[in-house]
KEDRENTOR-471975 format. One record per residue (C-alpha): residue number from 1; residue in three letters; chain; x, z, y. Coordinates in steps of 0.5 Angstrom, whole numbers. Layout:
R   num   residuo   cadena      px      pz      py
R   NUM       ALA        A       X       Z       Y
...
END
This chain:
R   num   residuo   cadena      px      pz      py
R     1       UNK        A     -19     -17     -85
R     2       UNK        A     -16     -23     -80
R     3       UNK        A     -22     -26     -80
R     4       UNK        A     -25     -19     -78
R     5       UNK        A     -19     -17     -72
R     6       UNK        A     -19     -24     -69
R     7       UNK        A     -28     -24     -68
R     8       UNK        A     -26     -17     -66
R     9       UNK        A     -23     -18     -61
R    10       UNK        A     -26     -25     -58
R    11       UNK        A     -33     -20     -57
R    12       UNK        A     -28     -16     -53
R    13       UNK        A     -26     -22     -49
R    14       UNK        A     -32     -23     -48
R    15       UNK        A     -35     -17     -46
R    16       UNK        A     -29     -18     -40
R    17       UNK        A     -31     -24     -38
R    18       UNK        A     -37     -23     -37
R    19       UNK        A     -36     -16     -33
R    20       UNK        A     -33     -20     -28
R    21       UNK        A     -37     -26     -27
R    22       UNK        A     -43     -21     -26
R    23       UNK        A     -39     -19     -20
R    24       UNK        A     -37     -25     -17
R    25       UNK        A     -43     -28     -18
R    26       UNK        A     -49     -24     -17
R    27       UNK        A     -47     -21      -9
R    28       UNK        A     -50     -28      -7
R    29       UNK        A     -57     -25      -8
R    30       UNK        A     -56     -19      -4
R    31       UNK        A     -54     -24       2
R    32       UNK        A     -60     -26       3
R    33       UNK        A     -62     -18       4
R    34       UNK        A     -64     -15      11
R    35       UNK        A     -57     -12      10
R    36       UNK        A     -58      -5       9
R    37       UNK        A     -53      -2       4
R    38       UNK        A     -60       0       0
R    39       UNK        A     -59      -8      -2
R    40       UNK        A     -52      -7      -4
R    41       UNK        A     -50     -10     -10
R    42       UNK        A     -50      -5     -16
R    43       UNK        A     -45     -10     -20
R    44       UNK        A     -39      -8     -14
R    45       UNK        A     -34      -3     -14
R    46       UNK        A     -36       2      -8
R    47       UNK        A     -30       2      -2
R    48       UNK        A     -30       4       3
R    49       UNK        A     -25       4       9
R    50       UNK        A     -23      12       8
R    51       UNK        A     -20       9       1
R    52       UNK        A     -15       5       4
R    53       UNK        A      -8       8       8
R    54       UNK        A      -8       1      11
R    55       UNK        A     -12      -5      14
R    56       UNK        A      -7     -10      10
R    57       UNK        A     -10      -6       3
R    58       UNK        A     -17      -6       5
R    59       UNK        A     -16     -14       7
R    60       UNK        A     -14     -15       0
R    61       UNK        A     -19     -13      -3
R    62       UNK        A     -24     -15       2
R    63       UNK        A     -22     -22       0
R    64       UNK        A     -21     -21      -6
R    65       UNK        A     -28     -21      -7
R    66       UNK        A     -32     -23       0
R    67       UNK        A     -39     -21      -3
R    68       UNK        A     -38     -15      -7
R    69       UNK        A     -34     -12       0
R    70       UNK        A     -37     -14       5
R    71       UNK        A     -39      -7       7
R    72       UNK        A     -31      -6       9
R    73       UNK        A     -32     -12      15
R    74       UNK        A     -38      -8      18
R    75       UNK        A     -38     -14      24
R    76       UNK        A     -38     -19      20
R    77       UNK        A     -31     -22      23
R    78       UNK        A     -27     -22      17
R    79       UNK        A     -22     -18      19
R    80       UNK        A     -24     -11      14
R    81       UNK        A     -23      -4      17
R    82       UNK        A     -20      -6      23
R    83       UNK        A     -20       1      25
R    84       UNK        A     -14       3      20
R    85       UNK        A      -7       1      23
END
């Protein structure tokens, strides 16, 4: 039964790790697309700046993941949703 819990739970770690490798790695492809949102990647979070209340959180976020959220620096100047105070 111990044996059982620990196999368990290392396929749950697992299973995790590799959610969140698949988004950090695979937005390297849609880069090299003509920059339309239809080229996005599938494996990131859909933000945008309306789910944000300031600019300090959408930056957060886009650094946290630049690949994933470049959609939230619209002109590519790293500064996302300039718009938001």
């Amino acid at each position: 039964m111990k044996h059982k819990k620990i196999k368990i739970i290392s396929i749950s770690t697992l299973m995790l790790a590799g959610i969140i490798i698949s988004c950090s790695d695979s937005g390297d492809s849609s880069e090299i697309t003509s920059g339309s949102s239809s080229g996005s990647n599938s494996n990131c979070p859909t933000k945008t700046c309306d789910d944000f209340k300031t600019q300090a959180q959408a930056q957060a976020t886009y650094n946290s993941n630049k690949t994933c959220y470049k959609n939230l620096d619209r002109d590519g100047n790293g500064k996302a949703c300039e718009s938001l105070k």
